[in-house]
C-alpha positions as a Markdown table, in Angstrom:
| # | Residue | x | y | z |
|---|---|---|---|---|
| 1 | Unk | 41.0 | -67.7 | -42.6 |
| 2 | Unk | 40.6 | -70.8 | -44.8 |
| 3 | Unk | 41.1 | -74.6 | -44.4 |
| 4 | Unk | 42.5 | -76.9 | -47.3 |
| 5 | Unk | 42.1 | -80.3 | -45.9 |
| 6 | Unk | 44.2 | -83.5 | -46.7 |
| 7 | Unk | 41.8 | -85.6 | -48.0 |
| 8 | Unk | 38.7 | -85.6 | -50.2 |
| 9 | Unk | 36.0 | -82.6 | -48.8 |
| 10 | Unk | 33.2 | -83.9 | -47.2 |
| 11 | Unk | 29.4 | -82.5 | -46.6 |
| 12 | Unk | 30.1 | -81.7 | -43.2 |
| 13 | Unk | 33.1 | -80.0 | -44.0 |
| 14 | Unk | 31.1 | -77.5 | -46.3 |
| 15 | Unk | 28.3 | -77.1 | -43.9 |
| 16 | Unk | 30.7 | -75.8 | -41.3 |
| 17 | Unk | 32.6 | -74.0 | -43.6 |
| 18 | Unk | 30.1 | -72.4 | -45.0 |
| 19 | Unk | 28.5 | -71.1 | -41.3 |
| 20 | Unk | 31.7 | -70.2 | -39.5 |
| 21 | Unk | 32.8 | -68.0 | -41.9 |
| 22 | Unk | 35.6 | -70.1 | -43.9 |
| 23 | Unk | 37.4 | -70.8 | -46.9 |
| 24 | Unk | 37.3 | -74.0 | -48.0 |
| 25 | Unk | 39.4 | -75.1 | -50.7 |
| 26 | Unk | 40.2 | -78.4 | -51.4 |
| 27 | Unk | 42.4 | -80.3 | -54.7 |
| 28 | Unk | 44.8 | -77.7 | -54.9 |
| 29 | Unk | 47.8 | -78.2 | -57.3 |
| 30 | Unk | 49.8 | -76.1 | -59.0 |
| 31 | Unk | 48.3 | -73.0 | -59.9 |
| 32 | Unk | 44.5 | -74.7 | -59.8 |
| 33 | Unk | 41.8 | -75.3 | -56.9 |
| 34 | Unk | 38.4 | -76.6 | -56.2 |
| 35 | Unk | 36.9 | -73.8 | -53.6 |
| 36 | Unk | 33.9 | -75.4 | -51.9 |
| 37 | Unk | 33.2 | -72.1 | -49.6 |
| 38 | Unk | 33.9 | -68.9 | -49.5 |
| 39 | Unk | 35.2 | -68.5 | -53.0 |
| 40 | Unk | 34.5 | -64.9 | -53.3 |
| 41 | Unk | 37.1 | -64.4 | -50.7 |
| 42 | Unk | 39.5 | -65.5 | -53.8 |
| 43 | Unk | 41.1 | -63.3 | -56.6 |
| 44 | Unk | 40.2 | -65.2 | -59.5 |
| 45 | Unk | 37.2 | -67.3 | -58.8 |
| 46 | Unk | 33.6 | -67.0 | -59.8 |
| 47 | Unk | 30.8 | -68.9 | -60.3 |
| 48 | Unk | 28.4 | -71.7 | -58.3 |
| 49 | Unk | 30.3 | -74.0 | -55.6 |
| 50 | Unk | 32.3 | -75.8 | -56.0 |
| 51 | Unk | 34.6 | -73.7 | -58.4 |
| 52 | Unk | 37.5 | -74.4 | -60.0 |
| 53 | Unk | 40.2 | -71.7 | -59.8 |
């Protein structure tokens, strides 16, 4: 499961992310996104958080 909120991510969106077990990708357009949890769960994506993909 992943969540890919409307707005800018904030802290406390990472911090719960990050502890139940989500996705979190935020900036998405196009064929690009900036994964601030979770981002092994994503083809693609390496690296420290927050990654761009």
């Amino acid at each position: 499961m992943g969540l890919h909120p409307l707005s800018g991510v904030s802290s406390l969106a990472i911090q719960l992310a990050e502890s139940h077990g989500l996705t979190l990708i935020g900036y998405a357009r196009d064929r690009r996104m900036t994964v601030y949890a979770h981002g092994e769960r994503i083809r693609g994506c390496s690296g420290s958080i927050p990654m761009n993909c």
